[in-house]
One Martini backbone bead per residue (centre of mass of N, CA, C, O) as a GRO file, in nm:
protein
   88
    1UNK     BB    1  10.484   7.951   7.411
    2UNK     BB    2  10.524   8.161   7.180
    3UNK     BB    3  10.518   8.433   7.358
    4UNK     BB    4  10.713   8.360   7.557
    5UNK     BB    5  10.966   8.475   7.834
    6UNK     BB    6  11.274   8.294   7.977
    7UNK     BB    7  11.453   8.421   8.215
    8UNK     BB    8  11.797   8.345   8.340
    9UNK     BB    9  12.034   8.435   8.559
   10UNK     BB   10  12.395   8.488   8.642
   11UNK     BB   11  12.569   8.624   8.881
   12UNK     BB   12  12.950   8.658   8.931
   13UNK     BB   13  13.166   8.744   9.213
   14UNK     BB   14  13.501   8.768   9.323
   15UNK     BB   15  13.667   8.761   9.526
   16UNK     BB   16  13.896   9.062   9.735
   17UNK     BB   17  14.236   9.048   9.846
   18UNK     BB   18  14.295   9.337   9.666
   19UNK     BB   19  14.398   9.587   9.828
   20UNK     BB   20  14.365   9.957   9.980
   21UNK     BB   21  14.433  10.117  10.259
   22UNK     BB   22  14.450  10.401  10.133
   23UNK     BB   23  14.143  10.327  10.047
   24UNK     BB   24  13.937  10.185  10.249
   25UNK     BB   25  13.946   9.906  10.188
   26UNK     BB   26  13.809   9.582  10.162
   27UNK     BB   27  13.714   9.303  10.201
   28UNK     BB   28  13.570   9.064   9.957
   29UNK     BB   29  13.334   8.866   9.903
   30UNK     BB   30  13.186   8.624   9.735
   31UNK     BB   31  12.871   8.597   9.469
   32UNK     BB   32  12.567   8.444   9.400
   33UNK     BB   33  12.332   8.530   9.125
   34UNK     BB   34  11.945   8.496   9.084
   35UNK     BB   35  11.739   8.553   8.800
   36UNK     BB   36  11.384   8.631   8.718
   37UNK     BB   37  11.197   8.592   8.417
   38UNK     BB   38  10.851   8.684   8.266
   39UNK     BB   39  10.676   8.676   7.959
   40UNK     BB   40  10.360   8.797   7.791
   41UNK     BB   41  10.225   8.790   7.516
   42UNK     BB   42   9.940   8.987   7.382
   43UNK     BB   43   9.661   8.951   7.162
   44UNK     BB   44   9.447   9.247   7.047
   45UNK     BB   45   9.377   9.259   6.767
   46UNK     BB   46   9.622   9.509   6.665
   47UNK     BB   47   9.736   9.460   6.973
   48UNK     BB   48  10.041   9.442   7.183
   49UNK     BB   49  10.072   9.307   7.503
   50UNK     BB   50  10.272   9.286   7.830
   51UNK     BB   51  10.348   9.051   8.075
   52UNK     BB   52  10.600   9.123   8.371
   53UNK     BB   53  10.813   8.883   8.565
   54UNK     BB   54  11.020   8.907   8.786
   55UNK     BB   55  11.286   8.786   9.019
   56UNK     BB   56  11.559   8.881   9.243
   57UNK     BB   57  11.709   8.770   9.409
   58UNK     BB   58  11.609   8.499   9.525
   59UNK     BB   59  11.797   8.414   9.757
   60UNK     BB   60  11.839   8.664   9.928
   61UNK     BB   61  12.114   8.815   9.921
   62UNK     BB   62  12.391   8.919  10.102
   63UNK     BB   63  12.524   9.184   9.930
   64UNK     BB   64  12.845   9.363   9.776
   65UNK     BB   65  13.035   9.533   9.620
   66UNK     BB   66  13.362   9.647   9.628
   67UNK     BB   67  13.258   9.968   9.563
   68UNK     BB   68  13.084  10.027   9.721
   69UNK     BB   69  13.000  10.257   9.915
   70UNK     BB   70  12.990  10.154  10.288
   71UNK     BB   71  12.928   9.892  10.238
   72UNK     BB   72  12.648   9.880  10.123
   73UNK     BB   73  12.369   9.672  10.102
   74UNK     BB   74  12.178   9.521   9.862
   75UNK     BB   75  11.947   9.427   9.743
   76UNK     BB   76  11.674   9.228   9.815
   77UNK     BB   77  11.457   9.079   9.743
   78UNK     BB   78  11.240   9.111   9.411
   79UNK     BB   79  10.982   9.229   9.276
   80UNK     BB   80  10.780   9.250   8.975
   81UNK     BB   81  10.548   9.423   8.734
   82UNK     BB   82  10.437   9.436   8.421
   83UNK     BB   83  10.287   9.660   8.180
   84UNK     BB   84  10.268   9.651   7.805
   85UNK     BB   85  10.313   9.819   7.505
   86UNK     BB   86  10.304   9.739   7.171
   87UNK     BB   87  10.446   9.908   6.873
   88UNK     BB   88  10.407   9.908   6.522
   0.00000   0.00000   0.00000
């Protein structure tokens, strides 16, 4: 496990009922976002290569923040993998 690396992320907006009428703003809910990461380093000779793999908005939560344009919901569940070379 010592070159493994476990991010758990967690991020909080609170709702918003202090608008502008004049700026076409809107009442925003508050939500709450858990992203996570892992990623695993590999030694190979002389080189260092990294493997990670991603899940953001991982409960799928359908939000937008506040000032966004449109009030267009943001992405929802995402997965990702990145395979990266480590340079010495």
């Amino acid at each position: 496990w010592e070159k493994t690396q476990v991010q758990l992320e967690y991020n909080f907006s609170a709702a918003q009922n202090r608008i502008n009428l004049d700026f076409g703003e809107r009442k925003s809910p508050a939500f709450h976002l858990i992203n996570l990461r892992i990623a695993q380093s590999i030694a190979h000779k002389r080189n260092t290569f990294q493997l990670a793999f991603a899940v953001e908005n991982l409960f799928n939560l359908r939000y937008h923040d506040h000032l966004d344009i449109g009030y267009v919901p943001r992405m929802g569940r995402n997965f990702s993998f990145t395979f990266g070379y480590i340079l010495r």
